[in-house]
MARSEVO-753034 format. One line per 2 residues: number of its first residue (from 0); their letters; for each residue x, y, z of C-alpha. Coordinates in nm, 2 decimals, decimal comma. Each point is the difference from the previous one (the first is absolute). Layout:
REM MARSEVO-753034
NUM = A = X/Y/Z | ... .
//
This chain:
REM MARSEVO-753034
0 = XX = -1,61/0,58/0,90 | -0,06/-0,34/0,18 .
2 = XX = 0,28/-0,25/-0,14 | -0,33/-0,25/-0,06 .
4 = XX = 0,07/-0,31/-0,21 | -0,28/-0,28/-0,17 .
6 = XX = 0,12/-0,22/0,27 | -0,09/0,26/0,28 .
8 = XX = -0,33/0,08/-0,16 | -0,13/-0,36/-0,01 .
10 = XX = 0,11/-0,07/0,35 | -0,20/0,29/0,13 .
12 = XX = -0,31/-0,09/-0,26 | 0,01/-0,37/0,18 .
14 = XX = -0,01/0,16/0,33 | -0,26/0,24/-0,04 .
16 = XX = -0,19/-0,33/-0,12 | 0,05/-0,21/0,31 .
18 = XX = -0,02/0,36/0,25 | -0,34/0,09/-0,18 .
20 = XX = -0,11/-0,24/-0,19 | -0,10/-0,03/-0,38 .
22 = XX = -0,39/0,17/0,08 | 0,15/0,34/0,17 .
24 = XX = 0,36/0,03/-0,21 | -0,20/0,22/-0,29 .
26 = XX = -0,14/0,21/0,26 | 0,35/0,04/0,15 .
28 = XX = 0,17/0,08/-0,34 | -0,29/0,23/-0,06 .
30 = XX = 0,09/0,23/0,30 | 0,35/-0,05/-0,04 .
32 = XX = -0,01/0,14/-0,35 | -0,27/0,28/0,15 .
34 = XX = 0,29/0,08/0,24 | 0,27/-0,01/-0,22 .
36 = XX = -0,17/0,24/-0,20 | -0,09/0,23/0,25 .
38 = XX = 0,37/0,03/0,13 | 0,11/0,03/-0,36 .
40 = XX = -0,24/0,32/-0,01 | 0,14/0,14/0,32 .
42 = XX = 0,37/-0,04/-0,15 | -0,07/0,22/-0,35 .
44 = XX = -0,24/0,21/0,24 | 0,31/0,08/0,24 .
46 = XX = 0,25/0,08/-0,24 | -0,23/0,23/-0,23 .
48 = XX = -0,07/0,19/0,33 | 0,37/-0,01/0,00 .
50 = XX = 0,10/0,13/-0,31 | -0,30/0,25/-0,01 .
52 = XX = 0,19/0,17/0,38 | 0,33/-0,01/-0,12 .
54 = XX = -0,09/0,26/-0,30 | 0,10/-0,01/-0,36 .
56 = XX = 0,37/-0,10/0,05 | -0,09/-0,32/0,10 .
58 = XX = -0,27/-0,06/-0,24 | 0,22/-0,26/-0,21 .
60 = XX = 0,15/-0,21/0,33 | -0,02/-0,31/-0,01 .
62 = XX = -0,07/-0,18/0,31 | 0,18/-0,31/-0,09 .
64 = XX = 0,38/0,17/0,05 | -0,04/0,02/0,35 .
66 = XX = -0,01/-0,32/0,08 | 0,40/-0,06/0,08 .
68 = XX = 0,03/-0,30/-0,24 | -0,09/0,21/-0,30 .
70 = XX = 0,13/0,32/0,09 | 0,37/-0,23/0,00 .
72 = XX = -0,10/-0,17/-0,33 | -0,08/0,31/-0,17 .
74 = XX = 0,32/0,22/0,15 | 0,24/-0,21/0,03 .
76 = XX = -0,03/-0,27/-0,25 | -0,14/0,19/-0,27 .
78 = XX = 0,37/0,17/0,00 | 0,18/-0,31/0,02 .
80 = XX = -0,16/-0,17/-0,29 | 0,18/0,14/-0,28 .
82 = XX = 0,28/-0,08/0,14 | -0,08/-0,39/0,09 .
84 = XX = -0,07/0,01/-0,37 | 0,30/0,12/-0,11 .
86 = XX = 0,20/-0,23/0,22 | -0,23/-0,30/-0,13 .
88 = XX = 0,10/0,11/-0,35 | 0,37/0,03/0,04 .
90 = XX = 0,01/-0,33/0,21 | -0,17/-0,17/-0,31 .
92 = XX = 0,22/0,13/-0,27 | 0,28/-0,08/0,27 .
94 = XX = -0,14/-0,38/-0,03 | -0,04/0,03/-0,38 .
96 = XX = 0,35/0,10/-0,09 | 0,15/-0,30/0,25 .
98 = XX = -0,27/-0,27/-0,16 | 0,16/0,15/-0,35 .
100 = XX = 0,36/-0,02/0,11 | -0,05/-0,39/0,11 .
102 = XX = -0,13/-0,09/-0,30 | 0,25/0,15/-0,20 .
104 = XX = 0,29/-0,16/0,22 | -0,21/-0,34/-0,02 .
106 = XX = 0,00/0,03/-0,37 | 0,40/0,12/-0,02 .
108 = XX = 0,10/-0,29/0,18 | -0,28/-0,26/-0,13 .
110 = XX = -0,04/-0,11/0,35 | -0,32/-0,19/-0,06 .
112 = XX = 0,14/-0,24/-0,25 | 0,31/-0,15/0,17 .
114 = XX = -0,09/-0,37/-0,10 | 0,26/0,01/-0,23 .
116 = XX = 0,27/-0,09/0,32 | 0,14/0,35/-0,03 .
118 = XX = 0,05/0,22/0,34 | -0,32/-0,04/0,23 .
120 = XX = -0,15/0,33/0,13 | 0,23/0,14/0,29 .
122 = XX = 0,28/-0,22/-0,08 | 0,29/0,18/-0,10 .
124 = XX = 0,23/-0,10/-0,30 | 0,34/-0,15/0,13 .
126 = XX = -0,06/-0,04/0,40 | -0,09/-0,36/0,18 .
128 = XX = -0,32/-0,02/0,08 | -0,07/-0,03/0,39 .
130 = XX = 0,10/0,16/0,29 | 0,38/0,14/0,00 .
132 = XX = 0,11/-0,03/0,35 | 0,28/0,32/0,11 .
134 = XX = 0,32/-0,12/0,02 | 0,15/-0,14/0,38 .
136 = XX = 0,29/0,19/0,15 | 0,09/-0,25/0,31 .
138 = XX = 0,30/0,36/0,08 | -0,28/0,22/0,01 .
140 = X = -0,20/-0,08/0,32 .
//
């Protein structure tokens, strides 16, 4: 409900310690737990009066789904779910099968072991390494 962290809750302690002082704080948690409490009550009181007025159809409603948030969460990405699942699954075999075909191509070509002073990985058999510069037709321009 309140997006209340430890660090939020021991700044708010150590003010209520220096606003009230350590002699009145229990009798300030006291009430605020009387009060918190009380509007708890009010809350189950309200929607039981609720539920009770709109009959037996709405016996089973739960309260929670109309709070926008959730009623999104449980229409829309309930549905969607599945799917991200299945996409998640195909994307993984999809990495699988390319991890499998590197290795097999690193173990055709024995790319790991070239210490031997055959061809280095990338080089090509037969062409100079280095950069091949196009050939220069002076007629052309």
């Amino acid at each position: 409900m309140f997006d209340v962290g430890a660090p939020e809750v021991l700044a708010l302690v150590a003010i209520a310690i220096v606003v009230f002082g350590p002699e009145r704080l229990p009798e300030f948690a006291r009430k605020a737990a009387q009060l918190l409490h009380y509007v708890r009550g009010l809350a189950t009181q309200a929607q039981n009066q609720l539920s009770e007025e709109l009959g037996p159809e709405f016996k089973n409603m739960d309260f929670r789904d109309l709070n926008p948030k959730q009623f999104v969460k449980k229409h829309l990405l309930d549905e969607v779910e599945p799917l991200v699942a299945d996409v998640k699954a195909d994307l993984t075999s999809g990495a699988k099968a390319i991890k499998d075909a590197t290795a097999d191509v690193e173990k055709d070509f024995d790319l790991k072991n070239v210490s031997d002073g055959g061809p280095v990985a990338g080089e090509l058999v037969g062409v100079p390494a280095g950069p091949v510069s196009a050939p220069y037709d002076p007629e052309a321009t």
